[in-house]
C-alpha positions as CSV (number, residue, x, y, z in Angstrom):
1,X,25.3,-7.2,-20.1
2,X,21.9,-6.1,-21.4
3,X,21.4,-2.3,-20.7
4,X,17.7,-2.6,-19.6
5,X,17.4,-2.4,-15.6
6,X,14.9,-4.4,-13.8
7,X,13.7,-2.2,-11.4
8,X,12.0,-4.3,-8.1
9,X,12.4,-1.4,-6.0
10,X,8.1,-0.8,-5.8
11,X,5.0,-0.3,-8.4
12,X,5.5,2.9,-7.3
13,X,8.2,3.3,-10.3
14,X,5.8,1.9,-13.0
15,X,5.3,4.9,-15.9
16,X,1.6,6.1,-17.2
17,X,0.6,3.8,-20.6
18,X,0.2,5.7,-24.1
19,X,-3.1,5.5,-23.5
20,X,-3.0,7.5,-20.4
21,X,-0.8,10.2,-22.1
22,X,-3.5,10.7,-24.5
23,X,-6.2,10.5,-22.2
24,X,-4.6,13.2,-20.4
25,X,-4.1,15.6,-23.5
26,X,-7.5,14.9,-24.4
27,X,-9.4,15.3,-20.8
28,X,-12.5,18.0,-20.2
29,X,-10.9,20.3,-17.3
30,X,-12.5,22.3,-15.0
31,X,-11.3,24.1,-11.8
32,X,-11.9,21.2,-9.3
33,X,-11.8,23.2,-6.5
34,X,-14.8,25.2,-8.1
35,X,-15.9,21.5,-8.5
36,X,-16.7,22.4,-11.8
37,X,-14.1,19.4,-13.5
38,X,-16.0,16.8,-15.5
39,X,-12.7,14.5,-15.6
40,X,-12.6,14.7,-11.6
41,X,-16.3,14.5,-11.4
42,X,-16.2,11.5,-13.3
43,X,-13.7,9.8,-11.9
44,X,-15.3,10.0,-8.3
45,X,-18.4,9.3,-9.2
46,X,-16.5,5.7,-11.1
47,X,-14.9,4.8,-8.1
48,X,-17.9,5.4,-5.6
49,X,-20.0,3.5,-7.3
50,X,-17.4,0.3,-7.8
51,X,-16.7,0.3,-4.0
52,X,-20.2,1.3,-3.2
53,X,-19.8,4.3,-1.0
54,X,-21.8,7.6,-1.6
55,X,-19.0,10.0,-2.9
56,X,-15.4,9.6,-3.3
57,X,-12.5,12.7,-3.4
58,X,-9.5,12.6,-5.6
59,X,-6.3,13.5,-3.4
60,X,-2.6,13.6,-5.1
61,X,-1.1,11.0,-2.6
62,X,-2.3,7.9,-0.8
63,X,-0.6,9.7,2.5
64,X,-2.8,12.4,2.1
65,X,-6.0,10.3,1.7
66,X,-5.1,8.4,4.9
67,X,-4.6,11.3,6.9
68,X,-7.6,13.3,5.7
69,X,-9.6,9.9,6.5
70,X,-8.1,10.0,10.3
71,X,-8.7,13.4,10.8
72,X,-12.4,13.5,9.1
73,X,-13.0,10.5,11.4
74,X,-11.8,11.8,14.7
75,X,-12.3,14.6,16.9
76,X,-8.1,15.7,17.9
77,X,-7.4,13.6,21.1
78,X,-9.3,10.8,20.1
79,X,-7.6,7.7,20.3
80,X,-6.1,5.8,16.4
81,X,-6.1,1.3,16.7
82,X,-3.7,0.5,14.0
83,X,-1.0,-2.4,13.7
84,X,2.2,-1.9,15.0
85,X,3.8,-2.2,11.4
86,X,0.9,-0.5,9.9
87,X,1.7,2.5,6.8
88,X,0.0,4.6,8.2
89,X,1.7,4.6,11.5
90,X,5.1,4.0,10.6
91,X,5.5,5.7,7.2
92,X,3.3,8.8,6.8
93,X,5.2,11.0,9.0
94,X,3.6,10.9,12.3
95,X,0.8,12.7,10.2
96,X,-2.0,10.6,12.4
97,X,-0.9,13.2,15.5
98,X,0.4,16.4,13.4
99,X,-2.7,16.4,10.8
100,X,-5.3,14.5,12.9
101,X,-4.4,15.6,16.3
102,X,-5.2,11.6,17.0
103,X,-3.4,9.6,20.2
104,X,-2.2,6.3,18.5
105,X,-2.6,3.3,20.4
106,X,-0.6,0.1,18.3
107,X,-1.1,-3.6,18.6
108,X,1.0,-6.8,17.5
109,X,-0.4,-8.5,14.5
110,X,0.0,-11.5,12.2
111,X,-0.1,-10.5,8.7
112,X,-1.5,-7.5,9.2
113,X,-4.6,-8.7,11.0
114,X,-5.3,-7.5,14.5
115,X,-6.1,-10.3,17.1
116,X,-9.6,-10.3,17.6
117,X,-9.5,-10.5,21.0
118,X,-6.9,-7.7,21.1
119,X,-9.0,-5.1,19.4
120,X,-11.4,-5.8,21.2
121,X,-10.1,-5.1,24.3
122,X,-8.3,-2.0,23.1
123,X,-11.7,-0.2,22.5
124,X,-12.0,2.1,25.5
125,X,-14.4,2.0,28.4
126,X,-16.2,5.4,28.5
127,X,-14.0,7.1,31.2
128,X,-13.0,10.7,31.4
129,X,-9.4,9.9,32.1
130,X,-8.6,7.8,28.9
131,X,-9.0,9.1,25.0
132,X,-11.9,7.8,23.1
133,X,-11.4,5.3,20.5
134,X,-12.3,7.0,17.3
135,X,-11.0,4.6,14.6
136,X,-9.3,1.5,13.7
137,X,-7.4,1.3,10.3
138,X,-6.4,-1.8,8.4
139,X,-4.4,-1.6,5.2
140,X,-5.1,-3.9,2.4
141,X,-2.9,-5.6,1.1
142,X,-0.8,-5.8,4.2
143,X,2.8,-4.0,2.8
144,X,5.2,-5.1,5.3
145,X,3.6,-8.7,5.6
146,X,4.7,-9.4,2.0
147,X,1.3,-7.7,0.8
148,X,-0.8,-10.6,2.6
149,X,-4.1,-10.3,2.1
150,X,-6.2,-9.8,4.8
151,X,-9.5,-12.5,4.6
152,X,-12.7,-11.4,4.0
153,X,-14.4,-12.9,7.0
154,X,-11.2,-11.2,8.7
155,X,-12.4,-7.7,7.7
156,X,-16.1,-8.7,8.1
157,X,-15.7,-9.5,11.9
158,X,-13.6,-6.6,12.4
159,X,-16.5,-4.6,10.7
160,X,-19.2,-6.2,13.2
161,X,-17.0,-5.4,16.3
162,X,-16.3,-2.1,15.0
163,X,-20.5,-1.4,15.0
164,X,-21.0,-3.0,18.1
165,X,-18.9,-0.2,20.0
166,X,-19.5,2.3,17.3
167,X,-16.0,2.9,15.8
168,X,-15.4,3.8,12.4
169,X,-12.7,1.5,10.1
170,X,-10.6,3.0,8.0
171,X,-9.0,0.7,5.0
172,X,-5.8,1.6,3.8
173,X,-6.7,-0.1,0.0
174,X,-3.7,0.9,-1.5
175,X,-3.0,-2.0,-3.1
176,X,-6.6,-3.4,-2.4
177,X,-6.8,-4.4,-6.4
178,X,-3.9,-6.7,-5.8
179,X,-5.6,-8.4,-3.6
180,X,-8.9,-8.5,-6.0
181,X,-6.9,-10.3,-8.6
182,X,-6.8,-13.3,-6.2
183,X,-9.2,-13.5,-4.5
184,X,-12.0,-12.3,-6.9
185,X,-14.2,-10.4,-4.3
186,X,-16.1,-7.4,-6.0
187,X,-14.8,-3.8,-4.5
188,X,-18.5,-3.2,-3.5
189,X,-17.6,-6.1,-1.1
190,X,-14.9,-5.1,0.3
191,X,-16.6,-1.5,0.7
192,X,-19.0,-3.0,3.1
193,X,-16.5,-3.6,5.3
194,X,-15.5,-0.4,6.3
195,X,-16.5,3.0,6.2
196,X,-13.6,4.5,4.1
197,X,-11.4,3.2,1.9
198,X,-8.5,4.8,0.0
199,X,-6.8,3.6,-3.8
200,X,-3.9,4.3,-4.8
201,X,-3.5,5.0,-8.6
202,X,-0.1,5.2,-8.9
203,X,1.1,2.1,-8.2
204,X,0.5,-1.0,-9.8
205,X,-2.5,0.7,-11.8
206,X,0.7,2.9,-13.4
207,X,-1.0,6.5,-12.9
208,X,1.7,9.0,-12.6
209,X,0.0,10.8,-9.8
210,X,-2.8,10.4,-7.2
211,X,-5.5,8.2,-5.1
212,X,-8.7,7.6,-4.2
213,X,-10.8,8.3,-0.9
214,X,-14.1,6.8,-0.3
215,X,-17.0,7.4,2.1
216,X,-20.5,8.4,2.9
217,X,-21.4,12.3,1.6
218,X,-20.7,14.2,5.1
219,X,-17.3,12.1,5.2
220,X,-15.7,12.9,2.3
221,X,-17.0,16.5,2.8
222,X,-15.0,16.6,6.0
223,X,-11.9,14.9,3.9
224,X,-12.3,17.7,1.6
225,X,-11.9,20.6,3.8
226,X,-8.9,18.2,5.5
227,X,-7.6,18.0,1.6
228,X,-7.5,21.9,1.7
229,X,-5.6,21.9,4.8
230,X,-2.8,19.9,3.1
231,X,-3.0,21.9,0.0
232,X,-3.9,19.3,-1.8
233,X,-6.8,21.3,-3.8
234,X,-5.9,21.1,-7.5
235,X,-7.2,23.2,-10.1
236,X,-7.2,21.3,-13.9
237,X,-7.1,18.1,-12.1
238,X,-9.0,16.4,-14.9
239,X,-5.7,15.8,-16.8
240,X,-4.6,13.5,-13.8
241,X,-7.8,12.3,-13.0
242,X,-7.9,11.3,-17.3
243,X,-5.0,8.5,-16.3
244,X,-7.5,6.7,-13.4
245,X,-10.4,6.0,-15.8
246,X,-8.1,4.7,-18.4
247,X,-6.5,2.5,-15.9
248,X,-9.4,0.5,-15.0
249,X,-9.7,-0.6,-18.5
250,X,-6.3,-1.0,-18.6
251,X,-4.3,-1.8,-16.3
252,X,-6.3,-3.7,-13.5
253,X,-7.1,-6.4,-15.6
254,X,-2.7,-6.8,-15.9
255,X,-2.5,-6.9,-11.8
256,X,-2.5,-10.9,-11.4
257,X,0.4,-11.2,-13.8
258,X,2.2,-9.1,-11.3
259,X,1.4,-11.5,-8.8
260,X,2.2,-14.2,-10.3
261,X,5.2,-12.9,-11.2
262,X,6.1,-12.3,-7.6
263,X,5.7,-16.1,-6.9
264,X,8.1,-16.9,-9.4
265,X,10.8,-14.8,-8.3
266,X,10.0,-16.0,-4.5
267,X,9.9,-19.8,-6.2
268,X,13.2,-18.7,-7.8
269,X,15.5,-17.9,-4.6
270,X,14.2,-20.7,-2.5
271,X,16.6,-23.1,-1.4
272,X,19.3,-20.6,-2.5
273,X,22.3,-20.2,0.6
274,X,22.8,-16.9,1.8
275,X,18.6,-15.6,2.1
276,X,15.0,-16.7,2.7
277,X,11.6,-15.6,2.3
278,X,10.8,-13.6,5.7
279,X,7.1,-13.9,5.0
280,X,4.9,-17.1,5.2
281,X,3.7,-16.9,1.9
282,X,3.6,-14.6,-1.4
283,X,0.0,-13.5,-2.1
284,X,0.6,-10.6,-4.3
285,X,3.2,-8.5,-5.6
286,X,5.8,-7.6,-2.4
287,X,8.7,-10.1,-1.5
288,X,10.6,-9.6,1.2
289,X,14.1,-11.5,1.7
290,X,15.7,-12.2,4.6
291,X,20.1,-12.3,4.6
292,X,21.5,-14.6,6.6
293,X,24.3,-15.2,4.6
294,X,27.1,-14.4,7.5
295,X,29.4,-12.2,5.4
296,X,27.3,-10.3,3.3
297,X,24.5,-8.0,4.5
298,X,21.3,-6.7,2.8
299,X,22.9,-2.9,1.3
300,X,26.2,-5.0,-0.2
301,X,23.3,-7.8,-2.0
302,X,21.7,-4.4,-3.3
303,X,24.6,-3.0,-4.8
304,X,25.9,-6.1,-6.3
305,X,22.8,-6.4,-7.7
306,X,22.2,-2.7,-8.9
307,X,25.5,-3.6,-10.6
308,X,24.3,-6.8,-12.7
309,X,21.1,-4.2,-14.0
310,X,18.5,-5.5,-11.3
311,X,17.2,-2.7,-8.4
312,X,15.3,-3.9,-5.3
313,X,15.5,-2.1,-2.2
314,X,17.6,-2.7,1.3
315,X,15.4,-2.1,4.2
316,X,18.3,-1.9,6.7
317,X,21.0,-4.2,7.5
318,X,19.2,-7.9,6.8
319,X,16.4,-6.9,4.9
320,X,15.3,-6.8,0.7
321,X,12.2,-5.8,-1.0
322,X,11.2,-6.8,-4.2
323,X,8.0,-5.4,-6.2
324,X,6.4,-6.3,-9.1
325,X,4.5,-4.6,-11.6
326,X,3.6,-3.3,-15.0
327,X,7.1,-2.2,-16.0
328,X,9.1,-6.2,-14.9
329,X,8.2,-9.0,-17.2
330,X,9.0,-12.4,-17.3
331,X,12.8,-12.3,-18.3
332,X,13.4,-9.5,-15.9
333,X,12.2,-11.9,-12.7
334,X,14.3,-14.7,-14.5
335,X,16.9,-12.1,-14.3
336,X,17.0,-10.7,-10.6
337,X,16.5,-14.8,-9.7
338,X,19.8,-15.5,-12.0
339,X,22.0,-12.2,-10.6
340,X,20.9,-13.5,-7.0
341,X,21.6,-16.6,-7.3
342,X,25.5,-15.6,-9.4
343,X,26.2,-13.3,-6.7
344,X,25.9,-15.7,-3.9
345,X,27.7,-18.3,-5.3
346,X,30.4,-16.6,-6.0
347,X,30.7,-15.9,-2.4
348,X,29.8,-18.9,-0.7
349,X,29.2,-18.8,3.3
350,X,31.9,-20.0,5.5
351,X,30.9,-21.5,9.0
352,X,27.0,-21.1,9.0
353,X,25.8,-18.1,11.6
354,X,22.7,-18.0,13.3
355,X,20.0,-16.1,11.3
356,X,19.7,-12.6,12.1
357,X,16.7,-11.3,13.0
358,X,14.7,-9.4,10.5
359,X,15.2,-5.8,11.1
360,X,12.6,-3.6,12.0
361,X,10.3,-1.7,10.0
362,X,11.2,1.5,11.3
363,X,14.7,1.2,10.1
364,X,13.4,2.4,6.7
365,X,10.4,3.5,4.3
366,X,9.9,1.1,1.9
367,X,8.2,3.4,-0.5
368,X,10.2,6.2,-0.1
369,X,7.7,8.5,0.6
370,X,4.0,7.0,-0.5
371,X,3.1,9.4,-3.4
């Protein structure tokens, strides 16, 4: 068996180019929180301008640039509209009530989007005895929906209820260029549509640290002083901030072939006896597969599978998660489909049992912790 391991487990794994090494050794530094580091300087300017917001604010972690959105964005009490598998509800540690002091009010969606209807009549009346609703946050691509994009008109009507009552909208972009390899819409675009928006970078753009929040001039001032809270002022942060600029040269223009790469594992394992696809479609670079194979579960599939050189993650008892990215090419998806397809033939189902169903999100993080 080939030494090399295939590791699905997220884009979170994926390791900084040669390029970005030497951008980093090479960087202008400053002390950012003097706000005297070119590197940073230019790297926020890049990214405010591409999503066409007035400033931008490097943070080391896409968790932190969520919460210090929320809590620039409300007043502690306030009220938070996310969906109820949302990653920053589930995942970020309760942070929207610890850092934001926010009251967190979840609805049921499809694919990450938010009925309508439903958010529409979750915005509170004016009323002394309920909390105000402060924000509403999406999150683009939609991670526990298979990274499903969210449609552009989707986010535009969202937008034009949101003014209409005067609530802020918060995207969660972390994997927002994913979903700008297929569908083509410029970031500026997608800007419009809310009033901040956060990037990961170390993800499938391969930086080894950091992300990306976005806003008008008196938001991301407010961010900052949240940032500071979390301790999440760097000094030399240029060296870090070197990999970002790089990457948009890079390594966005690779992101589709991670998509498409996802298809073909999620093309590989259908028809296959013992799991299914427990999302409607792949449209980027998350697939998550159902067990239902009566004897074996979701941790067992993972170990067997660790065991043939290919990781993925279990998300409980009947769920896997696989993630493409930089660092899997096209043998490595040929070989997770192969190992998953040995494995369960070689223990074939007896007497068919009734799918399962899929587990719940909360059972696990699927990114560890978002970083």
């Amino acid at each position: 068996m080939s030494h090399r391991v295939a590791d699905f487990r997220s884009d979170t794994v994926t390791l900084p180019t040669q390029r970005m090494l030497e951008a980093m050794v090479a960087a202008p530094v400053g002390d950012d929180v003097f706000r005297d580091d070119p590197t940073v300087q230019r790297l926020e300017r890049r990214f405010a301008d591409l999503f066409g917001k007035e400033a931008a604010l490097f943070v080391p972690s896409g968790t932190m640039a969520n919460q210090a959105a929320a809590a620039a964005h409300v007043v502690p009490g306030e009220e938070v509209v996310v969906e109820s598998s949302a990653h920053v509800f589930l995942y970020e540690g309760g942070g929207l009530a610890r850092v934001a002091g926010a009251h967190v009010r979840t609805l049921e969606g499809e694919n990450g989007r938010i009925p309508l209807g439903a958010l529409q009549r979750a915005i509170r009346p004016v009323s002394e005895h309920m909390p105000r609703t402060g924000l509403i946050c999406l999150e683009q691509t939609h991670l526990f929906s298979g990274g499903a994009i969210l449609p552009l008109d989707y986010l535009q009507a969202v937008r034009e209820l949101a003014l209409h009552y005067g609530v802020p909208v918060h995207l969660d972009g972390a994997r927002i260029f994913n979903a700008m390899a297929e569908t083509g819409i410029d970031p500026a675009v997608y800007g419009a549509t809310c009033d901040s928006v956060m990037v990961s970078l170390s993800k499938g753009l391969s930086c080894p640290v950091g992300s990306v929040l976005m806003g008008d001039g008196a938001f991301v001032e407010r961010a900052r002083r949240v940032r500071k809270w979390l301790g999440g002022a760097m000094r030399q942060a240029g060296h870090l901030a070197a990999c970002g600029l790089v990457a948009l040269e890079e390594t966005v223009p690779m992101i589709k072939e991670d998509n498409a790469r996802c298809r073909r594992l999620g093309g590989s394992v259908l028809g296959l006896e013992g799991v299914r696809m427990a999302q409607s479609n792949v449209d980027t670079n998350v697939l998550f597969l159902e067990v239902t194979h009566p004897e074996l579960d979701a941790p067992m599939i993972e170990a067997a599978l660790r065991d043939r050189g290919v990781l993925c993650l279990a998300l409980g008892e009947r769920l896997l998660r696989f993630v493409t990215h930089r660092m899997v090419d096209d043998e490595d998806v040929e070989r997770a489909g192969r190992a998953l397809q040995e494995l369960l033939d070689a223990n074939p189902p007896g007497v068919p049992a009734a799918p399962p169903s899929p587990e719940s999100p909360e059972s696990t993080d699927p990114e560890g912790a978002r970083s």
